[in-house]
N, C-alpha and C positions, 0 to 999 in steps of 0.2 A: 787772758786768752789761753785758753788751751792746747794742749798739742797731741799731736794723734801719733801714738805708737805704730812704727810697722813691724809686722811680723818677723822675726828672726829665721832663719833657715830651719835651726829644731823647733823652734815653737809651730812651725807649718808642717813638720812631722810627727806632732805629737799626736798621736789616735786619739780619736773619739770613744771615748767613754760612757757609755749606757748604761739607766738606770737597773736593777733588775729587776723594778716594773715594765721598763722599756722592753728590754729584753723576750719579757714573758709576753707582752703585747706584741711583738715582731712573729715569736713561733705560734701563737693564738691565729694570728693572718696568713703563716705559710699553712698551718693546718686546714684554714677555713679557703684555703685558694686550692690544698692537695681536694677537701672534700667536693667543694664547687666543679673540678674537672671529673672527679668520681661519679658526678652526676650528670657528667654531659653540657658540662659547661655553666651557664646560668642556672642558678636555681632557682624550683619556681615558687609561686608564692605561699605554697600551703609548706615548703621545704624552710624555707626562710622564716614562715610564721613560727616553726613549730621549733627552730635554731634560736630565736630571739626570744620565747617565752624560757625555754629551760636553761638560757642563762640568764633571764632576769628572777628564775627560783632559784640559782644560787647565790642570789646576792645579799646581804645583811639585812636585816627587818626596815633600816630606814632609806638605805639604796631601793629594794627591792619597792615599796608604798612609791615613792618617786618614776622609777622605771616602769609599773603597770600601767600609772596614770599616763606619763607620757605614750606609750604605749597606744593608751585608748584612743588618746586627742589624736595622735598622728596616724593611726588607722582607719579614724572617724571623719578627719577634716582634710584627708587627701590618700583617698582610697587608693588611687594611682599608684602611689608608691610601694615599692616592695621591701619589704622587710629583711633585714640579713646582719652576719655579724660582719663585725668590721674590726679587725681587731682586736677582737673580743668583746667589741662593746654592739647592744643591739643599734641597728642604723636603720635607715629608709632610702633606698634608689630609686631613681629612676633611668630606665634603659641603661640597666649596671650601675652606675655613679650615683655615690653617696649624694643624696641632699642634705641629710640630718641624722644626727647619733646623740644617744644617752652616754653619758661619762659617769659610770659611779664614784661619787667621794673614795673610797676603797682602792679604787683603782691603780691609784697613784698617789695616794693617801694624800689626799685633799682635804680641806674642812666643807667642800662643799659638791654636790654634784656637779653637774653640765651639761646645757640643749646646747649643740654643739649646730653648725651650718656651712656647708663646706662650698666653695668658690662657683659648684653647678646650683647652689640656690640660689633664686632668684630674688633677692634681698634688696638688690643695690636701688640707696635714698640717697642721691648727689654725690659726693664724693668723699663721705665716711658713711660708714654703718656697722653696726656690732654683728659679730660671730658667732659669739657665745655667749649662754647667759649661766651663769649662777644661780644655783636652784638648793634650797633648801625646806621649805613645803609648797605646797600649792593651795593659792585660794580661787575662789570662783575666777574672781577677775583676771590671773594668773592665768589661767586654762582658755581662759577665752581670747585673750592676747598671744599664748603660743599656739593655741587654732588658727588663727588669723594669720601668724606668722609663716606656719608649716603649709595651709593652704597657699600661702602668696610664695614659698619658696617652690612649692611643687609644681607652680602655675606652665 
């Protein structure tokens, strides 16, 4: 049997500690919330397109192949959605709230990227279903399961 430690008084005082990817990901979002009011609130979709392509051209040669493609499926198979950063990572909204986000390997120094799916997609298959996937190239079949998925989370 195991036993469960409880927290100490200092140990409940011990700050939290962020990564300095974390970090730089938290002011990437107050910058993208300072520029979103700068525009009058929502931005709109050619603002958002044009925020999500020129950060997936700063991305690495093999982040960047990953992020266009996503890119296209989720522009292509749920036009509805708008494009924006989040984070610093490109996303897709809808009426504001993230459906779905690119995670560069890079980002947080992963060995792998991330189709990421966030609680307003519409995902749910009984009472588990994945978030996230792991992405390291894409084949046909690939692209046509994350269409399918991107269209059913935008529905």
């Amino acid at each position: 049997m195991t036993t469960q430690k409880t927290a100490t008084r200092t140990e409940a005082k011990t700050p939290v500690k962020f990564s300095a990817e974390e970090r730089a990901a938290m002011k990437e979002h107050a910058q993208e919330l300072k520029t979103e009011a700068r525009r009058g609130g929502r931005a709109g979709k050619a603002d958002g397109e044009r925020d999500v392509l020129a950060k997936i051209a700063e991305m690495s040669a093999s982040d960047r192949a990953l992020a266009e493609r996503i890119h296209a499926i989720v522009t292509a198979s749920a036009p509805g959605l708008t494009p924006k950063l989040w984070y610093g990572m490109p996303a897709y909204a809808r009426d504001g709230k993230v459906v779905c986000f690119f995670q560069s390997a890079a980002k947080f120094k992963a060995r792998y990227a991330t189709l990421g799916f966030n609680d307003s997609a519409l995902l749910d298959e009984g009472t588990v279903w994945p978030t996230a996937y792991a992405l390291t190239t894409l084949t046909a079949v690939d692209e046509t399961r994350i269409g399918e998925l991107v269209q059913k989370a935008a529905a």
